[in-house]
N, C-alpha and C positions, 0 to 999 in steps of 0.2 A: 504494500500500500504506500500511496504516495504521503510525502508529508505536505500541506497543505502550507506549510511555514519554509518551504525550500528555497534555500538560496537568502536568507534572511542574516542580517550580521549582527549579534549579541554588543556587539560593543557601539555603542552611539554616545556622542559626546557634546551634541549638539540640544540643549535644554530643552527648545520649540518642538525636536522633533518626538523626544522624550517623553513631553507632555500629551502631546496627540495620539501620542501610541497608548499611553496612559488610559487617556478616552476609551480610544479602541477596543483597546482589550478590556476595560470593565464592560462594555456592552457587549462584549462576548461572554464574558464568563456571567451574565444575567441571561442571557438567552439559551443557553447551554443548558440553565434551571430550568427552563420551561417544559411543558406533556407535550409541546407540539412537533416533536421529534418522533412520537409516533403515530399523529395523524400521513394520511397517505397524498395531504394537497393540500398547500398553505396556511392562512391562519387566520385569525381573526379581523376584526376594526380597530379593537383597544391595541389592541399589539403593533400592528400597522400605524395607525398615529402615534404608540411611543416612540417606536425604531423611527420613523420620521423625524419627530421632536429631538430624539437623542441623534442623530444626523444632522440637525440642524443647529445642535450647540455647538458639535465638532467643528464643523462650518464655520462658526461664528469663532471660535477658538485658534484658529489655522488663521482668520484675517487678522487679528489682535497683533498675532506672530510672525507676520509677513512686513516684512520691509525692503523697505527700497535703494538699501545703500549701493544697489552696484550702480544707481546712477544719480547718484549728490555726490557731488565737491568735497575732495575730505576735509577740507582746511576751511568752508565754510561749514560744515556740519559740526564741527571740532568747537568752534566760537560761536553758536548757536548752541551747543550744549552747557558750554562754560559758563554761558549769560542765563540760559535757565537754571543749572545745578544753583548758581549765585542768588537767582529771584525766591525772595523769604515770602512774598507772597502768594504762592500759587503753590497750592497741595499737591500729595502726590494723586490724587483720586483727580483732580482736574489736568494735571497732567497725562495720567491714562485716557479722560475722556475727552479729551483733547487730538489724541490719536498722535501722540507726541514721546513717547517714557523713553527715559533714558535707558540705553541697553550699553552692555557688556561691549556687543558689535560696533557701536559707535567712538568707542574710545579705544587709546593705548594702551592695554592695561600693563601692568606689571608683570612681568616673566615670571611662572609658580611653576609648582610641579605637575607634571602633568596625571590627570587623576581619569583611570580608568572607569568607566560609566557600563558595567555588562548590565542589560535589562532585567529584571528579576522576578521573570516569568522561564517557565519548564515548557519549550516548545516542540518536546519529543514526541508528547500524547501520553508519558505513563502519569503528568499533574492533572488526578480528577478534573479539578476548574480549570483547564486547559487542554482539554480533549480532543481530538480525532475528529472529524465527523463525517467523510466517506463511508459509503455505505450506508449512510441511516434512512428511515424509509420516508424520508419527509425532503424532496429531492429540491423544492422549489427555495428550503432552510437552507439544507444544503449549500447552496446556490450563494445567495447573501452570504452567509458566513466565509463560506469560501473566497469572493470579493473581497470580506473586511481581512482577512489572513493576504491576501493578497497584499491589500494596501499597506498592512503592517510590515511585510517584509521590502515593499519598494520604498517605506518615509524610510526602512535604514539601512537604503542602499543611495537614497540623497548626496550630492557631491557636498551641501553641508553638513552632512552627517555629524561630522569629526572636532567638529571645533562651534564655540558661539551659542545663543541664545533665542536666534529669530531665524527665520527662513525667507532666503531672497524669493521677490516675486516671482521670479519665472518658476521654481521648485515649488511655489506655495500652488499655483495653477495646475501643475501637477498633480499633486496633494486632492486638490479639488474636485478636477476631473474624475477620479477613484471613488471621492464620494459622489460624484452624481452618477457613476455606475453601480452606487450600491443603491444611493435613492431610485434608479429607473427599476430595480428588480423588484424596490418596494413598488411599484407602481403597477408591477405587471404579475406580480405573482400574490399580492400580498392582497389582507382586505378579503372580507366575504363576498364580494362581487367576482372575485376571481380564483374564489373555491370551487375546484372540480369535484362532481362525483365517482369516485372508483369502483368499475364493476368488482366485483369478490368473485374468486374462482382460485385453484389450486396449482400450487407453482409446478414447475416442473420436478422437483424435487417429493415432491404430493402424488405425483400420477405412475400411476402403472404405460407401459408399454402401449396395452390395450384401450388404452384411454385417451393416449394422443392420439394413437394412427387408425385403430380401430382395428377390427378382431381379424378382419377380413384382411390387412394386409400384414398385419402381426405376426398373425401363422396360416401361411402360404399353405404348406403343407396340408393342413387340416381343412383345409377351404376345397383343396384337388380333390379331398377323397368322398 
């Protein structure tokens, strides 16, 4: 079986991307809780507008984290930061909502040591809350999850992966585009409007010989005499 987390890099050093993954994977490991792993076709309304809502924070989370330094002037973004750090007026809450905060990315910082960041999730499948889910009989689940595993393993394959706090725009669009592949499957699989009925009948593993092909070609033999 394949691992749905392949190709995924444990070490990310990159805080932005850190946190989204954070996101991520809690709305995996809340869905993972759910019975509708064993219905045979999608899922509810409530369920469908949360995984929307919790998509939509992510969303909102990924813009916070997104900036634009590959293309400001460093030496005027550098004196734009010095005169804010300096302003005794302006909070830091109006500074965030201002769409303004000081980051890590924006300054020189001081040369430290460099500190290893592994994620501290078990992305093998033997972490109960971090499970497998190929195979299970809920294939449209399936589906979404396998997307959101998807996007986990490309934020920390990111060229910012390694260093910083924010994610330049172009990587942040990326980011984006992933969730709105995972919002179109809510869209199309999700939702009682797009629950299918599955006939019931017995797998292959359930039937006799006689039952697939029928008696008459079964045994030839017995049919001549």
């Amino acid at each position: 079986m394949n691992n749905s987390f392949a190709g995924l890099r444990k070490n990310v050093r990159n805080w932005g991307c850190r946190q989204v993954i954070s996101e991520l994977m809690a709305l995996r490991q809340q869905l993972c809780l759910r019975g509708e792993w064993d219905s045979s076709s999608g899922w509810d309304d409530p369920l469908n507008l949360w995984l929307a809502d919790e998509l939509g924070r992510i969303r909102k989370s990924v813009a916070v984290l997104t900036t634009e330094k590959s293309q400001a002037d460093t030496d005027l973004l550098k004196k734009l930061r010095e005169l804010q750090a300096a302003d005794e007026t302006q909070t830091l809450l109006e500074r965030y909502n201002g769409g303004a905060p000081i980051t890590e990315d924006d300054q020189l910082m001081p040369s430290s040591r460099v500190v290893e960041h592994d994620l501290s999730y078990d992305f093998s499948g033997a972490d109960p809350n971090v499970p497998q889910i190929q195979g299970r009989k809920n294939g449209a689940l399936v589906s979404f999850v396998t997307q959101l595993d998807r996007t986990v393993m490309e934020i920390t394959n990111l060229d910012c992966q390694g260093a910083g706090t924010t994610i330049p725009k172009s990587q942040a669009a990326m980011v984006v585009s992933w969730l709105d592949s995972m919002f179109t499957i809510l869209q199309l699989k999700g939702g009682e409007a797009n629950r299918r009925t599955i006939a019931q009948g017995s797998t292959a593993t359930e039937s006799k010989a006689d039952d697939v092909v029928g008696t008459e070609i079964a045994a030839p033999a017995d049919a001549a005499k």
